[in-house]
C-alpha positions in Angstrom: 90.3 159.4 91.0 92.2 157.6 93.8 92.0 159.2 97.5 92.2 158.0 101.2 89.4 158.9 103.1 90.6 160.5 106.6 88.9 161.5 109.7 87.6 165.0 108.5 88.4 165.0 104.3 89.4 162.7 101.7 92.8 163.0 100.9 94.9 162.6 97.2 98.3 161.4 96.7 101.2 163.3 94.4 103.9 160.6 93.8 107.3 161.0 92.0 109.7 158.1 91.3 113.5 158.8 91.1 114.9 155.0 89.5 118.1 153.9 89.4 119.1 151.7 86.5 122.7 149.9 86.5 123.5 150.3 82.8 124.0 146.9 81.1 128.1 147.0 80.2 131.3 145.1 80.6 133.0 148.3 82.0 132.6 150.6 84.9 131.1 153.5 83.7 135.1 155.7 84.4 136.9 153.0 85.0 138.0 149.9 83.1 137.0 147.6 85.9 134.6 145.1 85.3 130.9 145.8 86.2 129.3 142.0 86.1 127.0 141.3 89.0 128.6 138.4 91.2 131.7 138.3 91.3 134.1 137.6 95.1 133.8 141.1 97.1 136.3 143.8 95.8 137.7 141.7 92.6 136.1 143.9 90.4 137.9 147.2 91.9 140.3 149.3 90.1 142.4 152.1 91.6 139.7 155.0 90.1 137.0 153.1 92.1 139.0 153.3 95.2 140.1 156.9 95.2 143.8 156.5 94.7 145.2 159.9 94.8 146.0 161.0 90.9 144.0 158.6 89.4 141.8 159.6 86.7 138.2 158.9 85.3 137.5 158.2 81.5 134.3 157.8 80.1 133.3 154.7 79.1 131.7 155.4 75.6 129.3 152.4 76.2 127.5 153.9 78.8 127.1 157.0 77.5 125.4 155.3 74.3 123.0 153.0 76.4 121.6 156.4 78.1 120.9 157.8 74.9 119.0 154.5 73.7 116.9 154.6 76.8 116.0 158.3 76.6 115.0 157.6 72.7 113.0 154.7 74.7 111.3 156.8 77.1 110.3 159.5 74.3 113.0 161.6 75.8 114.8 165.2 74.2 118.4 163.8 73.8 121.2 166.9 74.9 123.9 166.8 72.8 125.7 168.9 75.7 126.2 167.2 79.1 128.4 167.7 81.6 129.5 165.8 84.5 129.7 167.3 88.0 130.8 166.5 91.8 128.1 165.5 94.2 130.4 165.8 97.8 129.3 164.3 100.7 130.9 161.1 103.0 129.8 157.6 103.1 132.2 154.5 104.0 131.1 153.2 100.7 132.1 156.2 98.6 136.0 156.3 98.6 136.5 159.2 96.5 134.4 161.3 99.2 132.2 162.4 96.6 129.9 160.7 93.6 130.3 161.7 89.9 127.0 162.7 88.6 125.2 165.4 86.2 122.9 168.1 88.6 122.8 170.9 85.9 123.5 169.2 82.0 121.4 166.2 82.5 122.6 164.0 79.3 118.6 163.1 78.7 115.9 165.9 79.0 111.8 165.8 79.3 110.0 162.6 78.1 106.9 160.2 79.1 105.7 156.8 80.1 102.5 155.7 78.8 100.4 153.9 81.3 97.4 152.3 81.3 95.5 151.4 84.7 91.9 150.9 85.6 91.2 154.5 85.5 92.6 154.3 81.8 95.4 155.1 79.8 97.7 158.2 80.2 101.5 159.5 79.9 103.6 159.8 83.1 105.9 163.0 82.8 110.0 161.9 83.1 111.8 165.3 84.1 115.5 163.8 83.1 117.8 161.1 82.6 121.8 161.6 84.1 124.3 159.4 84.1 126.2 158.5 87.1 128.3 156.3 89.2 126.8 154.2 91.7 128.5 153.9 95.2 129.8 150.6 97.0 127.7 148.4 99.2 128.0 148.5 103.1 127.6 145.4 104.9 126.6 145.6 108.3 125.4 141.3 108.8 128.5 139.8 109.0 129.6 141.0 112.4 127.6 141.9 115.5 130.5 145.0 115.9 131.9 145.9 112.6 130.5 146.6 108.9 132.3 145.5 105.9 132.5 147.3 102.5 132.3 145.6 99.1 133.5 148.0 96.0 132.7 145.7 93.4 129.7 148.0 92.4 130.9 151.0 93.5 131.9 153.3 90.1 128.9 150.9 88.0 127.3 153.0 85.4 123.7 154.1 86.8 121.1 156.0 85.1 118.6 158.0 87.1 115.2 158.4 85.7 113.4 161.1 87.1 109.4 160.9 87.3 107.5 163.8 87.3 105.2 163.9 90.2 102.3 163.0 87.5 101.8 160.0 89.6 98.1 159.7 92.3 97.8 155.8 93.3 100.0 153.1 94.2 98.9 151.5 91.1 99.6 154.2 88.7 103.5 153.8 90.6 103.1 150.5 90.1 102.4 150.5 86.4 105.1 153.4 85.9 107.6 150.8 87.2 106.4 148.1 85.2 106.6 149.8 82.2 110.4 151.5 82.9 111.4 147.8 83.6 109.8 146.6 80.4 110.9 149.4 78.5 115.2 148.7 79.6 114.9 145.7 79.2 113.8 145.6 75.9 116.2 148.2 74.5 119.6 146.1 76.7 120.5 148.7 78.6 119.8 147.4 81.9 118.4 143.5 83.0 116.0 145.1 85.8 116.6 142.8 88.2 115.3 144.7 91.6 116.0 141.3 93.7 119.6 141.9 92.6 120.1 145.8 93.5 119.8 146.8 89.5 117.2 148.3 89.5 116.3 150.6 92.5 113.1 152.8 93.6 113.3 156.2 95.4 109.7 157.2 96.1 108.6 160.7 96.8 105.4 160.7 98.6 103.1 163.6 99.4 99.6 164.3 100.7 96.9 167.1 99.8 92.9 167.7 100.4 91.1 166.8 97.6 90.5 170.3 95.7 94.1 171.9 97.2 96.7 173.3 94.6 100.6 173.1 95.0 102.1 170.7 96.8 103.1 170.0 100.8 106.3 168.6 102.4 107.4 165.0 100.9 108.9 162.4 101.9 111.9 160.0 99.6 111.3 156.5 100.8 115.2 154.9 99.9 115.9 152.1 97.8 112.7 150.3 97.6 113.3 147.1 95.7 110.2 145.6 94.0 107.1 146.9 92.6 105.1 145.1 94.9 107.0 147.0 98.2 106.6 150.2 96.5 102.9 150.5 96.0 102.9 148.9 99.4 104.8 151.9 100.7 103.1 154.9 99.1 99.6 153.2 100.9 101.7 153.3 104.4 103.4 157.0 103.8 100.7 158.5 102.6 97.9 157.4 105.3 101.1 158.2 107.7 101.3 162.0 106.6 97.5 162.2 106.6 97.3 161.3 110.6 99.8 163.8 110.9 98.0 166.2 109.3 94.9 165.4 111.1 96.0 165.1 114.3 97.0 169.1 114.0 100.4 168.1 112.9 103.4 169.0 110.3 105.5 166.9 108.1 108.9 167.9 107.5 110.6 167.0 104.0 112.6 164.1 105.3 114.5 160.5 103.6 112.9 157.5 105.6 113.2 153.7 104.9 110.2 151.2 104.4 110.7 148.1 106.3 108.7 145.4 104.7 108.5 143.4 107.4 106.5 145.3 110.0 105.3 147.5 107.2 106.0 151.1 108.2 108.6 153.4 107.2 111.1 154.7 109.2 113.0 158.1 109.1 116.6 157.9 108.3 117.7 161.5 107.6 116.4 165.2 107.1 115.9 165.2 103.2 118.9 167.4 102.0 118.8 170.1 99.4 121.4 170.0 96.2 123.5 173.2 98.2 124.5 170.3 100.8 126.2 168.3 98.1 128.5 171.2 97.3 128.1 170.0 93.5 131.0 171.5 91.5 131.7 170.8 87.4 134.6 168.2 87.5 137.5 169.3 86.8 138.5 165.6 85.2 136.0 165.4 82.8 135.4 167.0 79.8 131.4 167.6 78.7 129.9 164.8 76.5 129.2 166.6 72.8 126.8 164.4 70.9 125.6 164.7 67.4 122.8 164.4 65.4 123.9 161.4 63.3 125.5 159.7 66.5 121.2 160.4 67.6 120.1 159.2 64.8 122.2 156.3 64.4 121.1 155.1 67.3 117.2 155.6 67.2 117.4 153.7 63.4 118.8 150.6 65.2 116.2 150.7 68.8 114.4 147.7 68.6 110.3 147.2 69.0 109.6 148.4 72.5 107.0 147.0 74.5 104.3 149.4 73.8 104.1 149.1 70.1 104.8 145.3 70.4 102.0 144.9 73.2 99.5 146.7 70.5 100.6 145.2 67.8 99.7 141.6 69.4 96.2 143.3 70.7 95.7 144.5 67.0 97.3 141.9 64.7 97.4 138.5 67.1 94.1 138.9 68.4 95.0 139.0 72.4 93.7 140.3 75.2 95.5 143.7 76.4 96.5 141.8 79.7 97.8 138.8 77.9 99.7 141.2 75.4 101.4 142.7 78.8 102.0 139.7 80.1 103.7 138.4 77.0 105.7 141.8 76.0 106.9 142.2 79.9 110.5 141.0 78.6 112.6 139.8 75.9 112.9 136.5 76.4 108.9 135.8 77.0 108.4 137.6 73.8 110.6 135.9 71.5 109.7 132.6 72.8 105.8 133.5 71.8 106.5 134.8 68.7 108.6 131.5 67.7 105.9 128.9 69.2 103.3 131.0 67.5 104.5 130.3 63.8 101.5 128.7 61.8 99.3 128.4 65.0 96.7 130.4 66.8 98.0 132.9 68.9 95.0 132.7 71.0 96.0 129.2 72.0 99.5 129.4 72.5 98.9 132.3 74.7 96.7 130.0 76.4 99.9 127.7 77.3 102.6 130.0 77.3 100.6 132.1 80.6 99.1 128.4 81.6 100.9 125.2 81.9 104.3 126.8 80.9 104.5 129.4 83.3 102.9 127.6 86.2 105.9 124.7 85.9 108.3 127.8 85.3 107.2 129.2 88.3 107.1 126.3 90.5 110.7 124.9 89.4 111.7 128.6 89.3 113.2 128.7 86.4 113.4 131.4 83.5 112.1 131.0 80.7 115.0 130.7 78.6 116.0 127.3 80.4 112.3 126.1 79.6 112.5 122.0 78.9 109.6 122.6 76.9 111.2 124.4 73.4 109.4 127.2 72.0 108.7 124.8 68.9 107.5 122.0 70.4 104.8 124.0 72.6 103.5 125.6 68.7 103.6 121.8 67.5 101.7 120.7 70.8 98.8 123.3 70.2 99.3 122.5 66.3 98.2 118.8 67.0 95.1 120.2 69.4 94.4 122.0 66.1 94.4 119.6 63.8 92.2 116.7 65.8 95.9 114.9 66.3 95.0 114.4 70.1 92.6 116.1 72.7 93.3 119.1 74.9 93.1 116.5 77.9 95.7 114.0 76.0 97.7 117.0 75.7 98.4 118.1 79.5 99.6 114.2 79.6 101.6 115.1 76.5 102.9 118.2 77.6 104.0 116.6 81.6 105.9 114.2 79.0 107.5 116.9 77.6 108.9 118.3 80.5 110.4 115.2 81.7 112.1 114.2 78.0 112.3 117.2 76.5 111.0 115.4 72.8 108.9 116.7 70.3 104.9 116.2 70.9 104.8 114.5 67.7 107.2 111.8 68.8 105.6 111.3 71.9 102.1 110.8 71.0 103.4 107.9 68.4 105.6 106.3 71.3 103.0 106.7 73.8 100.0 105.7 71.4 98.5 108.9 72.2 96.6 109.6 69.0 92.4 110.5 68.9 90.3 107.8 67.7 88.4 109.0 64.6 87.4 105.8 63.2 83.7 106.6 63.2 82.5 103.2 63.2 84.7 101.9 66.4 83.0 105.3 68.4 79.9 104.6 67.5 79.8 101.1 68.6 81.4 102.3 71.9 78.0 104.8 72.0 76.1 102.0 71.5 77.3 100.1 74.0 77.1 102.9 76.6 73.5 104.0 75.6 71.8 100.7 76.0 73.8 100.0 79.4 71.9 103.0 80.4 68.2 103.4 79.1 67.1 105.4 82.0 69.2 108.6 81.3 68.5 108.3 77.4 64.7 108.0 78.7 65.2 111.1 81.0 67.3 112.9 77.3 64.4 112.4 75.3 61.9 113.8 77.8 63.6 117.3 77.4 66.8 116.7 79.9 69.3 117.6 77.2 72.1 118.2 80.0 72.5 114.6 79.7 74.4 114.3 76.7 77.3 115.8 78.4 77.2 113.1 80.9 77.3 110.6 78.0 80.2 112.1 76.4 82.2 112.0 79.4 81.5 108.1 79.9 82.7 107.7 76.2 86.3 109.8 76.7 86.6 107.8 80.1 85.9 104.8 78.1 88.4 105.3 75.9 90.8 107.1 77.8 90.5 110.3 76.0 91.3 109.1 72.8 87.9 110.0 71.3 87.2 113.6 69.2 84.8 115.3 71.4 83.7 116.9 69.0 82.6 113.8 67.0 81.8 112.2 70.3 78.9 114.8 70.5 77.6 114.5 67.2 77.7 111.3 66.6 75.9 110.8 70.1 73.3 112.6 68.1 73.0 110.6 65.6 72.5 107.8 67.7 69.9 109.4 69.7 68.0 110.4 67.2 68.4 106.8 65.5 66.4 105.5 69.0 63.4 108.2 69.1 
């Protein structure tokens, strides 16, 4: 069990994670404005998203059937009543003066996460799933004395995904995050880019002796926007409230801010209850009634989410659990694995794909989809490891090659006269030749100094530039060994 150890107890941590996913769609989520990330401030801004007077909302259909396929995702009890209602309060960035949302007919009820951590593996409660509209963006950089307002993403479909607070370490919040991302991603109903504002973290943080039941004040850290900044601010919140607490304080329930850059959080407001929103049914929109074959329907046509793929790789492919997570952490990793893999050893092209691939991919910064390297020509590369073709030292030269061309492995080994040398006869005269330039070490072998014969391989691949099997190199230094006792 995770704690912090204080001045006078240890302390344990009860964390809850409110996520905001921007549903993946062409349309605004009531409006038939366009919600693609990118685009010139306030060109993607129809009159709904503005708050003309008499304009009306509409439902776009799309969004309501990406929350579905993400609660089926999250093992989630689908409603088949919903309803939309009025969350009023004021913000420059919120022209309607109030956001669309779903307080008391969530569209998606109860489900779970399963996580595994080093304490094991276990299911993270999700309390609900509502679709709403997300608000504009403030920008307060451009001038020393005014901010500026972009509506572009205000009236974007957003799906909140409430935790449960089933959560005690920042790695367990980590992991939960992980696996949401992972889980979206996979079914296409949001890309989960937190760098680009998709994907957003409200964390509740609270602190209690080890032993205590029920649960003290909290605190929402605001729009935390990687996984790495929100473990870090559960560590910095939680050993904040405990010096409160310690120090013969109180902690209020308040909204603060983590600032990543002196790492603290901040407070920002006094955290407001749902009677301060004034939410209301609205009176625009009529409540969304599902069916069971629309349910159905949709749950025959999820694809394999990242759970079920990550243990079918463990239990069919042979891999590691941590290379399985590595490899199922997205689509397009996934499907470039599963092509390389065809008629090779998963093993091995795991190997690459996490190794040489991924460290260029990383460097250049690139995704993997606009790899040089095809997924076919990294199977072919480990194909001709396989087969004797070349050496696993020929083919980091033949994979740098690669890169630069973008040809098959095949064609570059012939070009590049790359191939092994297995001609038995031309190795062991190269042996030959090395053993009687160098008595003393085969002197030193036969006297019990075995380690040797590694140095004696080495001289034969430098020798030939690591053409040479080493496999054969080894035994047919044997044989020429044991030919001079």
């Amino acid at each position: 069990m995770y704690t912090i150890q204080g001045k006078t107890s240890d302390w344990e941590l009860v964390i809850g994670l409110e996520v905001h996913c921007q549903i993946l769609s062409n349309a605004k989520v009531f409006s038939g404005a366009s919600a693609v990330f990118g685009a010139e401030q306030n060109t993607h801004v129809s009159f709904v998203d503005a708050g003309f007077p008499g304009m009306l909302p509409v439902v776009n259909e799309k969004c309501i059937e990406q929350c579905v396929k993400t609660g089926l995702g999250l093992n989630a009890q689908i409603n088949k009543y919903s309803r939309f209602d009025r969350k009023n309060y004021f913000y420059a960035d919120l022209p309607q003066g109030y956001q669309i949302s779903q307080l008391y007919h969530p569209i998606v009820g109860e489900g779970f996460i399963e996580i595994t951590t080093s304490e094991g593996t276990r299911k993270i409660g999700v309390e609900r799933l509502h679709l709403e509209q997300d608000a504009g963006k403030s920008i307060h950089d451009m001038s020393p004395t005014k901010s500026f307002i972009d509506l572009n993403r205000c009236g974007v479909g957003l799906m909140e995904i409430v935790s449960k607070p089933d959560m005690h370490s920042p790695e367990e919040a980590g992991e939960y995050l992980r696996q949401l991302r992972a889980i979206v991603r996979a079914l296409g109903t949001c890309d989960g880019n937190m760098d680009e504002g998709s994907m957003r973290c409200d964390v509740n943080i609270s602190v209690r002796k080890v032993g205590e039941t029920g649960l003290r004040p909290r605190a929402e850290v605001k729009n935390v926007n990687s996984v790495r900044f929100v473990m870090q601010a559960i560590e910095i919140e939680a050993k904040r409230q405990i010096e409160i607490y310690e120090n013969g304080g109180m902690c209020c329930q308040e909204t603060r801010l983590f600032d990543s850059v002196n790492l603290e959080t901040r407070p920002m407001r006094s955290k407001e209850n749902a009677n301060d929103y004034r939410y209301f049914p609205d009176p625009d929109l009529l409540p969304v009634i599902l069916t069971d074959d629309y349910i159905e329907n949709i749950r025959r046509n999820l694809p394999e989410l990242p759970e079920a793929k990550k243990k079918r790789y463990v239990e069919e492919l042979g891999l590691t659990p941590y290379d399985a997570s590595i490899l199922t952490a997205d689509n397009e990793t996934a499907a470039y694995f599963e092509t390389a893999i065809q008629g090779q050893d998963p093993k091995k092209v795991a190997n690459w794909v996490m190794g040489d691939l991924f460290g260029y991919l990383n460097k250049t910064c690139l995704p993997i989809t606009q790899s040089p390297v095809s997924a076919q020509n990294l199977g072919a590369l480990v194909g001709l490891i396989q087969d004797g073709t070349i050496s696993g030292k020929i083919a980091k030269e033949v994979f740098e090659l690669m890169i630069e061309t973008g040809k098959a492995p095949t064609v570059l080994v012939e070009e590049k006269g790359l191939k092994q040398v297995s001609d038995t006869g031309a190795i062991e005269a190269l042996i030959a030749d090395i053993l009687s330039a160098n008595m003393d070490k085969v002197a030193e072998i036969k006297a019990g100094k075995d380690k040797l014969k590694g140095w004696f391989v080495g001289q034969v691949m430098k020798a030939s530039q690591g053409k040479v099997n080493p496999a054969l190199a080894n035994q047919l230094l044997d044989k020429k060994l044991s030919e001079l006792s």
